[in-house]
C-alpha positions as CSV (number, residue, x, y, z in Angstrom):
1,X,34.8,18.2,-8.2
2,X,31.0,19.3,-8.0
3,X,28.8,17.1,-10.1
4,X,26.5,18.1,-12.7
5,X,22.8,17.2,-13.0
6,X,24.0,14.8,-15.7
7,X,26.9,13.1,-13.2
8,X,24.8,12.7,-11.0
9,X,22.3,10.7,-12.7
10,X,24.1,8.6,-14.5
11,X,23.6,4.9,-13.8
12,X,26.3,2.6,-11.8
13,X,25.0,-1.0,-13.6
14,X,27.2,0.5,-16.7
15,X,28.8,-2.7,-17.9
16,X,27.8,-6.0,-17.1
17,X,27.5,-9.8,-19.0
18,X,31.0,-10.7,-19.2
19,X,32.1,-13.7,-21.7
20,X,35.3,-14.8,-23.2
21,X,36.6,-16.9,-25.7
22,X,40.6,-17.7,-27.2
23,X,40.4,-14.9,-28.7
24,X,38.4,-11.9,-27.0
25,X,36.3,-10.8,-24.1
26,X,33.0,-9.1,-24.7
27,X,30.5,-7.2,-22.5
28,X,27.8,-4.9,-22.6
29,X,28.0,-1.3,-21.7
30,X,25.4,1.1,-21.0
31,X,25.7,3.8,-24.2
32,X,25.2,7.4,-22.6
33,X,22.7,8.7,-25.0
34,X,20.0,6.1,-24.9
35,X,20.8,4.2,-21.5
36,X,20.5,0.8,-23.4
37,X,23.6,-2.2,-23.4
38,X,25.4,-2.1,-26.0
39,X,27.5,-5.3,-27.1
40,X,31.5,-4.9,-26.9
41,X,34.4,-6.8,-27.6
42,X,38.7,-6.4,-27.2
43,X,41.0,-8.5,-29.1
44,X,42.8,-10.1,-26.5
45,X,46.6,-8.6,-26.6
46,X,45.6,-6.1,-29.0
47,X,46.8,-2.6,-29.0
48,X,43.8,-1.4,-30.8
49,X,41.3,-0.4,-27.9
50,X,37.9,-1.9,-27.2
51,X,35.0,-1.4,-29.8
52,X,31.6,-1.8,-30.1
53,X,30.0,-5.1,-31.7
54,X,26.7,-4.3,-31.8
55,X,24.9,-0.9,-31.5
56,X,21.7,-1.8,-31.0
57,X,20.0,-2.4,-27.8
58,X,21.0,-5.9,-26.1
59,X,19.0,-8.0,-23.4
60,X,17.3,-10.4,-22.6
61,X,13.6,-10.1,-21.0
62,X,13.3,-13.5,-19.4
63,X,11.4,-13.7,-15.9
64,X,11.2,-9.8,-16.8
65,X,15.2,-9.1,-15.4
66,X,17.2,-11.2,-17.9
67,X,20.2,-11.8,-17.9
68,X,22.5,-14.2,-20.2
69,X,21.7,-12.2,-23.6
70,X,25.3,-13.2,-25.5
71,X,27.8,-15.4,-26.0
72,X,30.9,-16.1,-28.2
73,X,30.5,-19.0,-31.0
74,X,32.7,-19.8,-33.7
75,X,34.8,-16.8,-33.5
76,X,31.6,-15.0,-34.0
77,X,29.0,-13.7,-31.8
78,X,25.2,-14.8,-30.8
79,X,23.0,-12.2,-28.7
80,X,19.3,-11.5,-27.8
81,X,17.9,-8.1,-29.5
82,X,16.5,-6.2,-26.8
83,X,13.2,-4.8,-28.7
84,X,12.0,-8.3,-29.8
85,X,13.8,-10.7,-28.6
86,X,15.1,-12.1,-31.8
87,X,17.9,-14.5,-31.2
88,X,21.1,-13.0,-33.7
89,X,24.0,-14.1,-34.8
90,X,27.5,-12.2,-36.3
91,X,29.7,-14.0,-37.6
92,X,33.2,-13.8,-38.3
93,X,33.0,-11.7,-40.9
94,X,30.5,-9.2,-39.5
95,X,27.6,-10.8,-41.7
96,X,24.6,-10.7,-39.4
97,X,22.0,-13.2,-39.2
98,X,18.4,-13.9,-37.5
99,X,18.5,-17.6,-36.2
100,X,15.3,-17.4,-34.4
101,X,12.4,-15.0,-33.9
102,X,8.8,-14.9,-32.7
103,X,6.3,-12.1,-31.4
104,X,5.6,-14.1,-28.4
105,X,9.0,-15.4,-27.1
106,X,12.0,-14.3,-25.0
107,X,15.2,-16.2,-25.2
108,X,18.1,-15.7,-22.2
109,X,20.9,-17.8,-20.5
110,X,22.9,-18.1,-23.6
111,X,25.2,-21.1,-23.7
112,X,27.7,-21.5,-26.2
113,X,27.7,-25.5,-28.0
114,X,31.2,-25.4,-30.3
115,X,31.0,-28.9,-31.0
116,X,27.6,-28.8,-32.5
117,X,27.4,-25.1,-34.4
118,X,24.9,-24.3,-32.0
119,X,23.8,-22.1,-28.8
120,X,21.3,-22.9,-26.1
121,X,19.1,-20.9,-24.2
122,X,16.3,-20.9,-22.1
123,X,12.8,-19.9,-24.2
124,X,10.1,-18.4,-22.7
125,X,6.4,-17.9,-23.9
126,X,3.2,-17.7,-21.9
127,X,3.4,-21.6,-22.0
128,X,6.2,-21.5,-19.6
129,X,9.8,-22.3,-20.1
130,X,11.9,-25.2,-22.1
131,X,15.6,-25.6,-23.0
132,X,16.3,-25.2,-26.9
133,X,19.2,-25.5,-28.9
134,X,19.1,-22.5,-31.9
135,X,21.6,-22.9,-35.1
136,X,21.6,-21.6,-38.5
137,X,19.5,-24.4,-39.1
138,X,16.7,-23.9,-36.9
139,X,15.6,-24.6,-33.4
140,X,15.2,-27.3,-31.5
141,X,13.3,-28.2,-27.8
142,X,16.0,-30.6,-25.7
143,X,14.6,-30.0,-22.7
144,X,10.4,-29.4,-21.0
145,X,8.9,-29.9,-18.4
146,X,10.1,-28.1,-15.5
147,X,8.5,-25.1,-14.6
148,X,12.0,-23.0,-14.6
149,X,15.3,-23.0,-15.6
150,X,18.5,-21.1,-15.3
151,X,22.3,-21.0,-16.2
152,X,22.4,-24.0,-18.4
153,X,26.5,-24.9,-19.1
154,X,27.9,-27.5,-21.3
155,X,31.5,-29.1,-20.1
156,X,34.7,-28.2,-22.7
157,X,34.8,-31.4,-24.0
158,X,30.8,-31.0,-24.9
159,X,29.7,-34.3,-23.4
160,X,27.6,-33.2,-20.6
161,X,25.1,-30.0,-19.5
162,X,23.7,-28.5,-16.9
163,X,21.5,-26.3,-15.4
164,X,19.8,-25.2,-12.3
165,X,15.5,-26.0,-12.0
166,X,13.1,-24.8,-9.9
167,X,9.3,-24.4,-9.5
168,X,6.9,-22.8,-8.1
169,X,5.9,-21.0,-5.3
170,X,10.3,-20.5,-4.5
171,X,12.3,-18.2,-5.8
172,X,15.8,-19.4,-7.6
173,X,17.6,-18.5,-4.4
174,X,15.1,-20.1,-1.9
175,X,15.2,-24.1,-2.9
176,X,16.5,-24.9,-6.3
177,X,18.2,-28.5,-8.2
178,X,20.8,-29.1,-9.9
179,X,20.3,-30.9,-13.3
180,X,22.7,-33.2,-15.7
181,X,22.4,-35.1,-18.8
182,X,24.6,-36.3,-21.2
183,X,24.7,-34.9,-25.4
184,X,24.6,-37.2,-27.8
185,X,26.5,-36.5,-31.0
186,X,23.1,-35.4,-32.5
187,X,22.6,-32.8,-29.4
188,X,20.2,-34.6,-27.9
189,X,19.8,-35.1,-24.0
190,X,20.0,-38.6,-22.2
191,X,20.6,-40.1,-18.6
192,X,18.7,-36.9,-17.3
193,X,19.7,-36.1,-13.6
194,X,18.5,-34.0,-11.1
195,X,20.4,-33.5,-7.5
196,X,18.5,-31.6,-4.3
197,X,21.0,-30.4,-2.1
198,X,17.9,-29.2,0.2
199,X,18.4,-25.5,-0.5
200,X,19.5,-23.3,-3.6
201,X,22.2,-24.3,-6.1
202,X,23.5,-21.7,-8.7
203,X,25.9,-20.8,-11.3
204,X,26.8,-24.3,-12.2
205,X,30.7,-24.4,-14.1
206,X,32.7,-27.5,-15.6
207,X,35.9,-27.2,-14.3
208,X,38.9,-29.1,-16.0
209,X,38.3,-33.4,-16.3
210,X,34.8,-32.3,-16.5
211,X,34.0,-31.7,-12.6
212,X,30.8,-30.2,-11.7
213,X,30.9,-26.8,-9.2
214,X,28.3,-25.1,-8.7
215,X,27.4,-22.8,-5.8
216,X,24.9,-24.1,-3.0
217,X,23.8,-22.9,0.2
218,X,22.8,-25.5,2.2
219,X,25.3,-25.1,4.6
220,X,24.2,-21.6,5.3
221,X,26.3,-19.8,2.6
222,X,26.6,-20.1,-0.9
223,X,30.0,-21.6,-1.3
224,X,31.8,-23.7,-4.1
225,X,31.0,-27.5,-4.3
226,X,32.0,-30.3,-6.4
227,X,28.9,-32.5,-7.2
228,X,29.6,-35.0,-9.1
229,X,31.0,-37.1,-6.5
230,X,29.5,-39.5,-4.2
231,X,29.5,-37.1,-1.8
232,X,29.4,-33.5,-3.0
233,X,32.9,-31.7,-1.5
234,X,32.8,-27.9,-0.3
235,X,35.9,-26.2,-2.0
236,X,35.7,-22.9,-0.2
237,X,34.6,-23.4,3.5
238,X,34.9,-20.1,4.7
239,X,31.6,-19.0,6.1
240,X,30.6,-16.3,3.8
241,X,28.9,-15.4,1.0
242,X,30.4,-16.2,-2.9
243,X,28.0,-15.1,-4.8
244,X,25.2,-12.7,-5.0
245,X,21.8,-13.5,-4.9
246,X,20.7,-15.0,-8.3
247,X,18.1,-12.6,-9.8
248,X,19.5,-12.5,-13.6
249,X,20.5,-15.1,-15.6
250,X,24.1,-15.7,-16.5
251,X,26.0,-14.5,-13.8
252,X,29.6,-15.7,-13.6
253,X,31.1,-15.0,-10.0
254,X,33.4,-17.8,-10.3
255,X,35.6,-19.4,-12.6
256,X,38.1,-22.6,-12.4
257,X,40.8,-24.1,-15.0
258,X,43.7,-26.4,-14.4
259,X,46.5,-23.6,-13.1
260,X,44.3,-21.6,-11.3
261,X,41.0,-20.4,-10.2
262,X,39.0,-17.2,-9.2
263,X,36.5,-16.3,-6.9
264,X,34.7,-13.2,-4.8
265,X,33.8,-13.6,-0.8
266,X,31.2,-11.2,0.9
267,X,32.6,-9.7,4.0
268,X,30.4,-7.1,5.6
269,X,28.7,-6.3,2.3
270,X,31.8,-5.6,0.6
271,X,33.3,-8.1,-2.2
272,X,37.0,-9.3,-2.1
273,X,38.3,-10.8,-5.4
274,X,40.7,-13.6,-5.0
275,X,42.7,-16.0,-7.6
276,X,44.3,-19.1,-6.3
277,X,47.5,-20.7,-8.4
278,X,49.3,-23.7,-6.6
279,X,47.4,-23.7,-4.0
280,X,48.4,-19.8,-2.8
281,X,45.4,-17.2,-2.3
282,X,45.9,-13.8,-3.5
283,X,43.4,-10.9,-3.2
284,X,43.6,-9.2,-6.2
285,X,41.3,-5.8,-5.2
286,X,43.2,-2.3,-3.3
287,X,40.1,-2.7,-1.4
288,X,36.9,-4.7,-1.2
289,X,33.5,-3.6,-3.4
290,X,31.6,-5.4,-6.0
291,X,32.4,-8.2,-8.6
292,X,29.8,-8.1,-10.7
293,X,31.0,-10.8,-13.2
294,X,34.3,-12.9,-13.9
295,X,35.9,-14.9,-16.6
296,X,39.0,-17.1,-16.8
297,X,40.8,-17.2,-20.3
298,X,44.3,-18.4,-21.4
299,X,44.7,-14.9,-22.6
300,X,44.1,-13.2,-18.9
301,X,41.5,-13.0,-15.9
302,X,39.1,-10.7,-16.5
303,X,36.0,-9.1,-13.9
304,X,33.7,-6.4,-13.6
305,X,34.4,-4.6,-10.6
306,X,33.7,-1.4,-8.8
307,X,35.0,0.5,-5.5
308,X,34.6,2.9,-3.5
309,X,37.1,5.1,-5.7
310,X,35.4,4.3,-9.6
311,X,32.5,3.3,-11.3
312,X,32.3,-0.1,-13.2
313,X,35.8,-1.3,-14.8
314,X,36.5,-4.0,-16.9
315,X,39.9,-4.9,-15.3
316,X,42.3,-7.8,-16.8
317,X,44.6,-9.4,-14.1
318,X,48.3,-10.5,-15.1
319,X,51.2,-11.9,-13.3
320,X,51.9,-10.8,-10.1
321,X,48.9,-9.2,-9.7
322,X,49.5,-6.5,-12.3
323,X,46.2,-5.1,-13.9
324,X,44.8,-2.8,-16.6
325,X,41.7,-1.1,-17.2
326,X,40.2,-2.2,-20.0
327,X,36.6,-0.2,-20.1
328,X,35.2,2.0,-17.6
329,X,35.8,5.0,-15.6
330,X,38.8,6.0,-14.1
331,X,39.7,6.8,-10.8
332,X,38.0,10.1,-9.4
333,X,39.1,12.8,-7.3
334,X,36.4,13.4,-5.2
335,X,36.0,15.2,-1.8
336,X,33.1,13.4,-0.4
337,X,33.7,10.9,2.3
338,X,33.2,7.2,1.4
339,X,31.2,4.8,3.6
340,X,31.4,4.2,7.1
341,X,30.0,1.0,8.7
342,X,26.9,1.2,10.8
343,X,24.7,-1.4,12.9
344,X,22.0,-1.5,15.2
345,X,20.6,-4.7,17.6
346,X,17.2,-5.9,16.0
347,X,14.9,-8.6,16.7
348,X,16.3,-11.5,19.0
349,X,19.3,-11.3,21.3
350,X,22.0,-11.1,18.8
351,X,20.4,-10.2,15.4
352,X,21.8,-6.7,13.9
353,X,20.6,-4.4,11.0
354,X,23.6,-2.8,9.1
355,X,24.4,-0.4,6.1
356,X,26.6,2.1,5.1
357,X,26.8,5.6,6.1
358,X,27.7,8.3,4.0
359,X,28.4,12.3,5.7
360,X,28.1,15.5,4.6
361,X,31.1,17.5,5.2
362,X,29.3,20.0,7.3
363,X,29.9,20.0,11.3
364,X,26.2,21.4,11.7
365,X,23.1,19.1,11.6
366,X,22.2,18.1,7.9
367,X,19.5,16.3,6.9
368,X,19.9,12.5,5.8
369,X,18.4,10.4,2.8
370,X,17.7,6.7,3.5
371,X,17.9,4.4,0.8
372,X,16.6,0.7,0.8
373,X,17.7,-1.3,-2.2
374,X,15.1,-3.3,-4.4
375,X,14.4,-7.4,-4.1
376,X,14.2,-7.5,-1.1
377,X,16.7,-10.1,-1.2
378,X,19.2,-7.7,-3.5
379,X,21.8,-5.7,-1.8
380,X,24.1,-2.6,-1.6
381,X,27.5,-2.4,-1.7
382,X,30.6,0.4,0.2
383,X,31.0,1.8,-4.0
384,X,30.9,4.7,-5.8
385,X,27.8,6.1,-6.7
386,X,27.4,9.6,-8.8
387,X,23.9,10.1,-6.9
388,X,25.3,9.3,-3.2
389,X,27.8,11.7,-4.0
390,X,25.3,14.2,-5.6
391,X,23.4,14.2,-2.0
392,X,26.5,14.6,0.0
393,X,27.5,18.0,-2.4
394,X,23.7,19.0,-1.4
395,X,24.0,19.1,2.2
396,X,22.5,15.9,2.6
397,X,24.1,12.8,4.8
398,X,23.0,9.3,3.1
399,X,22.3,5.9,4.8
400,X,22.3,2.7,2.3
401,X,20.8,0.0,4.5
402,X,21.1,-3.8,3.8
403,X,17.7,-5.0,6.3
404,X,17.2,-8.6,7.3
405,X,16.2,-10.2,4.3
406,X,19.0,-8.8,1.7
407,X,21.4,-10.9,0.1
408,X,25.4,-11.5,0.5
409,X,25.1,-12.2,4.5
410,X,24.1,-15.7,4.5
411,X,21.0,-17.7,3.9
412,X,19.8,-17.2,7.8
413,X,20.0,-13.9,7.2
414,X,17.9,-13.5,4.1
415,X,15.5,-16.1,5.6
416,X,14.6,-13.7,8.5
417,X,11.9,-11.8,6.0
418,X,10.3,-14.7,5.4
419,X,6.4,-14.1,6.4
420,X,7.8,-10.8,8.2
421,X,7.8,-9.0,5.5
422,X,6.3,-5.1,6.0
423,X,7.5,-5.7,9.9
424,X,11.2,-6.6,10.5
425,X,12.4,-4.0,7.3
426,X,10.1,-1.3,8.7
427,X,11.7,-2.1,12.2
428,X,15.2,-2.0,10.7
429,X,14.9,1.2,9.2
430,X,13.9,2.6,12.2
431,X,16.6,1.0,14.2
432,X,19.3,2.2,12.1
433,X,18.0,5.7,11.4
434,X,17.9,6.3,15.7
435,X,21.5,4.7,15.4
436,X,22.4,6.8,12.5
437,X,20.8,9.7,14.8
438,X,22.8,9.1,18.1
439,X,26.1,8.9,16.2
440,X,25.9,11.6,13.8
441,X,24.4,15.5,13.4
442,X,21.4,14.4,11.7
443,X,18.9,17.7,11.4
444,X,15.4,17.2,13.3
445,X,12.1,16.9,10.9
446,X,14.8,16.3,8.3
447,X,15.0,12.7,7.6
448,X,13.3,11.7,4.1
449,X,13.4,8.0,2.6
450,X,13.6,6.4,-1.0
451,X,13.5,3.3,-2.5
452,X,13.2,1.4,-6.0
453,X,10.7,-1.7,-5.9
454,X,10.6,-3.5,-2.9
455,X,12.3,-0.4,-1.3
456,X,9.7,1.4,-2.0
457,X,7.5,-0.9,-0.5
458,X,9.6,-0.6,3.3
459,X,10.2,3.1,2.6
460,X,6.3,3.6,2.5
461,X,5.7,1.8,5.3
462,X,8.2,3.4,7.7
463,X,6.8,6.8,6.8
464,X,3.7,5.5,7.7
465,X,4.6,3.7,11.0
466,X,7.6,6.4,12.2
467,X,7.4,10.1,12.6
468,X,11.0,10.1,12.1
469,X,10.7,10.7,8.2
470,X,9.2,13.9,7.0
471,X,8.7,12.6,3.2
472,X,9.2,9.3,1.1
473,X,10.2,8.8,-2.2
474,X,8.7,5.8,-4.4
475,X,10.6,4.9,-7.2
476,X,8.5,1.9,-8.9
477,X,7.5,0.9,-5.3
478,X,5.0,-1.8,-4.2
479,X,2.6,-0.3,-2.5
480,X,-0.7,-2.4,-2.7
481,X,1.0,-6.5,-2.5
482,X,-2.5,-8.5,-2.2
483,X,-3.1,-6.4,-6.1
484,X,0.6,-7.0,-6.6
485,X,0.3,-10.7,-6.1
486,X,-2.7,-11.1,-8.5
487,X,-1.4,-8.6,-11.2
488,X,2.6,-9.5,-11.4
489,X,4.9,-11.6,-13.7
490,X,4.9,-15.3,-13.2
491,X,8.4,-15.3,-12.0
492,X,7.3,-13.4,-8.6
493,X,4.1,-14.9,-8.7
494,X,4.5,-17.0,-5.9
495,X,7.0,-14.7,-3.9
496,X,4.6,-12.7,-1.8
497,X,3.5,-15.5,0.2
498,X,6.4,-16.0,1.2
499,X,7.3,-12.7,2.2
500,X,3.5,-12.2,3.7
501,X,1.5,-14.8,3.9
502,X,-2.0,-15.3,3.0
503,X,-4.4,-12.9,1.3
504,X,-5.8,-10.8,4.3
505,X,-2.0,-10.1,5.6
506,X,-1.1,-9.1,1.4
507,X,-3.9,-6.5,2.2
508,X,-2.4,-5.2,6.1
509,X,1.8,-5.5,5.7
510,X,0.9,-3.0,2.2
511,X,1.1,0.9,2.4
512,X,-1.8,1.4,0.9
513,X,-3.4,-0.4,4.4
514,X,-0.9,1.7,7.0
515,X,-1.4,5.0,5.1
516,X,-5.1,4.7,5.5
517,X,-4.5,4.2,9.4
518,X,-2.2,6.9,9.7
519,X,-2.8,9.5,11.9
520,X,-1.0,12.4,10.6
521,X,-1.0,13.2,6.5
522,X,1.8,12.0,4.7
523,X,4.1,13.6,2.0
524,X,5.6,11.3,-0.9
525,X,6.9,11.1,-4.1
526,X,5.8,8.8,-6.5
527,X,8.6,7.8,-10.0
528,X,7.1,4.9,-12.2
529,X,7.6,3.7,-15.8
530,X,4.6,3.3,-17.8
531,X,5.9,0.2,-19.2
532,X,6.6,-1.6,-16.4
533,X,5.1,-5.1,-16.0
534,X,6.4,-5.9,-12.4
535,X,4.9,-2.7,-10.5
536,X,2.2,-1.9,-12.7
537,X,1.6,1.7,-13.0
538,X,-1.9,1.8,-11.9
539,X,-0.3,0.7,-8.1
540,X,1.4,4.0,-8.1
541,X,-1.9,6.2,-8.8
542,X,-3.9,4.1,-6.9
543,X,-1.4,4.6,-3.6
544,X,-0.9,8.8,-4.2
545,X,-5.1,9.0,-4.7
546,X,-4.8,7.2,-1.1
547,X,-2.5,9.0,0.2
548,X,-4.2,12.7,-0.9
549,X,-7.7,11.3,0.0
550,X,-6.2,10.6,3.5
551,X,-4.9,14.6,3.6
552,X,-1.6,13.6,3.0
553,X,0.6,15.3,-0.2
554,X,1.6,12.5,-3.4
555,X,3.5,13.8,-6.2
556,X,3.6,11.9,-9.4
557,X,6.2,11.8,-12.2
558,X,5.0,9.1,-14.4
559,X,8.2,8.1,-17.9
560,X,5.7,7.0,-20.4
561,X,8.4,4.6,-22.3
562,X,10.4,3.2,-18.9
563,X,10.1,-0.1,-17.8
564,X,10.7,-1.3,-14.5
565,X,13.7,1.1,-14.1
566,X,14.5,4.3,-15.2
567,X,17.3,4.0,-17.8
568,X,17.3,7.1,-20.5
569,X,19.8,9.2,-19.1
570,X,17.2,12.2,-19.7
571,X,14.7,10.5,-17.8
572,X,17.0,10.1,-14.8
573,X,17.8,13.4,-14.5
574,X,14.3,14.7,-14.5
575,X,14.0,12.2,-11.8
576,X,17.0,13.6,-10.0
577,X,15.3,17.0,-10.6
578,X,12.1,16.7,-9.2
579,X,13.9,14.7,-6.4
580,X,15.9,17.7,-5.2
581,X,12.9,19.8,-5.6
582,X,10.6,17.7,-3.7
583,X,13.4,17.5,-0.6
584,X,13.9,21.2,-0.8
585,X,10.1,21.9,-1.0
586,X,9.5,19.4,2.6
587,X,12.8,21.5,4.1
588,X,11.0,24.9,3.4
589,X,14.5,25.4,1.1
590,X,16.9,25.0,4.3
591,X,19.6,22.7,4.3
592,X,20.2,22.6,0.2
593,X,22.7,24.5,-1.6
């Protein structure tokens, strides 16, 4: 099957924000005209199929990456309009209503309050952030002070919530609390408590008799704890990963009820999906991939998922293991090879870079694209992607890399960026690319690299530092961190510090610094939304003036309306376009069907 243009650029993150109640699950999907999430429901047990709730766009714009923009309430359904924010609610009958609205605020982490009519959600304004409770009746503050919050939950008999705090200059991932309070009947909070486990906690659930779990990684990993207990218990000691790194709001990557309980582990990037009944562990995956988000009904278990064989599904797990697809694509029939594992030695005696190699079928050299993921503490996973594919149809081998400082290996892992950031992922591409180059028929001069945000970031600075790339690609890229660190969203605000360090290494570890101490002239590709508030556009002009005024060759496709991301499905495939083009052009047209 040869992809189209249109195939190819079609987005992977197409369903996402999973939520259940006695009746239903809902989602979001990605509609294929506009790009945007769209709100979805199925009627548990129903043999009508899934349909759409609510057709305009969904999502929530807290910290600028959301996260938590609906939830189920009273058989009806609250969510966050995407283009203002409003706070909505449908209900039952399909009568939609505004509960809350304002030109200046963002609401996310929805939590659903049955007992008291209500939801609450984590408002944010240029104040800062607070806890509120919204209802047909208004809104109300029941929680200030800290200087951020995240995945507030209530417990099923509605006595008790929490939520996750943490301030500034970390990161939710980096050191984070754990906070508790009890609800009065009025929906008030008292007997506020706040735990430090030393590290990062996330995704806090009430399991069954009202336990506490959330995940913390303080011994290294982020694995399941109970915390309500003189001394906080580890439920999952097996040394990996659970989770993902907590960028969005919301996430659900674990779920616990009386009979049984569900869970992901990260094993050499790849996620395994398990369910335990009666103390008996199943994996409930062909193979391992990514859970992107799981929930636990009486009706079914239910998680987003995706392999190296399909896109996103919405799968439901029976009995025995039995499943059915309830959104998503099907399995393809495609010819390219999946991913291959790949490491190099880094660093100190025992330290490794790794990612996943994808081949051309062609026994002659072809040249390979290097992809470094966003974050830098995000990730990428062994699944099917359209444009990985696309590539390998082109002639072209791909390398995903996960460098020191991604997510799902363990905290020592991601800590290894910290203040080396613009050194240890420039030295990681490097190392895996000569790797990559022993191993497999990789074309001389033929090596080009891309990456999205912080990717774009290493992928500049290896072309500056390596003359083993012939051209980068910049999708949205930092290229200029001391401007970065004055100019950005609160939520990063303090992040670059940490990465760097202090304002004359901002200036040195950023491209716009290495390209002007390049020796040879540089080619690169610049792709940035002129509405994006993390990597402000005027970065990405400022770095290709630098990089022509320096006799090197900057390109420049600027989407007027994209944010930080490109989402319409016509704007990717422009992007994809002038991609190929800009490859072929660097190859003198050799090596590209």
């Amino acid at each position: 099957m040869k992809l189209t243009l249109a195939e190819a650029a079609a987005p992977t993150d197409t369903l996402a924000e999973l939520q259940c109640d006695a009746q239903a699950v809902y989602w979001l999907a990605r509609c294929p005209n506009t790009g945007e999430m769209q709100l979805w429901q199925w009627l548990a047990d129903d043999s009508a199929p899934p349909h759409c709730l609510v057709e305009e766009a969904v999502g929530s714009r807290v910290n600028q990456y959301g996260g938590g923009s609906h939830v189920p309430l009273l058989g009806g359904i609250a969510w966050v309009r995407q283009r203002d924010q409003a706070l909505m609610y449908r209900s039952p009958n399909g009568t939609a209503q505004c509960w809350q609205q304002h030109a200046q605020r963002a609401y996310g982490g929805l939590c659903t309050d049955p007992e008291r009519e209500r939801v609450i959600a984590i408002e944010e304004d240029a104040h800062g952030q607070r806890l509120v409770a919204v209802s047909s009746q208004g809104r109300q503050v029941i929680h200030e002070g800290g200087d951020f919050y995240g995945a507030p939950v209530i417990s099923d008999d509605g006595s008790y919530l929490a939520w996750v705090s943490w301030s500034l200059p970390h990161m939710p991932w980096q050191r984070s609390q754990l906070n508790t309070a009890t609800l009065t009947s009025h929906g008030q909070l008292e007997n506020d408590q706040q735990r430090d486990l030393g590290a990062a906690v996330s995704q806090p659930q009430f399991a069954p008799h009202n336990a506490l779990i959330c995940m913390s990684d303080h011994a290294g990993w982020w694995q399941p704890w109970q915390v309500n207990l003189t001394t906080p218990r580890c439920l999952g000691s097996t040394p990996v990963d659970h989770i993902t790194t907590p960028w969005q709001l919301g996430e659900h990557q674990h779920a616990w009820r009386d009979d049984r309980q569900l869970y992901c582990q990260l094993r050499q990037g790849a996620a395994q999906l398990y369910r335990r009944r009666s103390g008996r562990e199943e994996a409930l995956l062909d193979e391992p991939g990514r859970v992107a988000s799981i929930v636990v009904a009486e009706h079914g278990d239910y998680a987003i998922v995706q392999s190296a064989g399909a896109g996103a599904q919405l799968m439901r797990f029976d009995e025995h293991r039995s499943r059915r697809c309830l959104a998503g694509q099907p399995p393809l029939a495609l010819t390219t090879a999946t991913a291959q594992w790949l490491e190099a030695p880094v660093g100190h005696a025992g330290e490794t870079v790794h990612g996943f190699f994808y081949p051309t079928r062609s026994d002659d050299d072809a040249p390979l694209i290097v992809r470094v993921h966003g974050g830098p503490t995000a990730a990428t996973y062994p699944v099917y992607d359209p444009l990985v594919a696309y590539w390998q149809q082109q002639g072209f081998h791909v390398l995903d890399i996960n460098p020191r400082g991604s997510g799902n290996f363990g905290r020592r892992y991601r800590e290894c960026l910290a203040g080396r950031w613009g050194i240890s992922d420039t030295e990681d591409v490097v190392a895996l690319v000569r790797a990559a180059c022993q191993r497999y028929p990789i074309a001389p001069q033929g090596c080009f690299i891309r990456g999205q945000s912080a990717g774009g970031f290493t992928a500049l600075n290896a072309l500056a530092a390596s003359r083993l790339f012939a051209a980068a690609t910049s999708l949205y890229g930092v290229t200029d961190a001391l401007t970065l660190a004055a100019q950005t969203h609160r939520f990063e605000s303090g992040y670059l510090g940490w990465l760097i360090g202090d304002a004359t290494q901002l200036a040195q570890r950023s491209p716009a610094f290495q390209v002007a101490h390049c020796t040879r002239p540089l080619k690169a590709l610049f792709i940035q939304g002129g509405k994006d508030a993390v990597v402000v556009p005027e970065q990405t002009h400022a770095m290709a003036r630098h990089i022509e005024q320096h006799g090197g060759e900057a390109q420049t496709l600027l989407f007027d309306n994209e944010r930080h991301g490109i989402r319409h499905p016509h704007a990717r495939q422009t992007m994809l376009a002038r991609e190929a083009a800009f490859y072929r052009q660097c190859l003198g047209s050799q090596g590209c069907d």
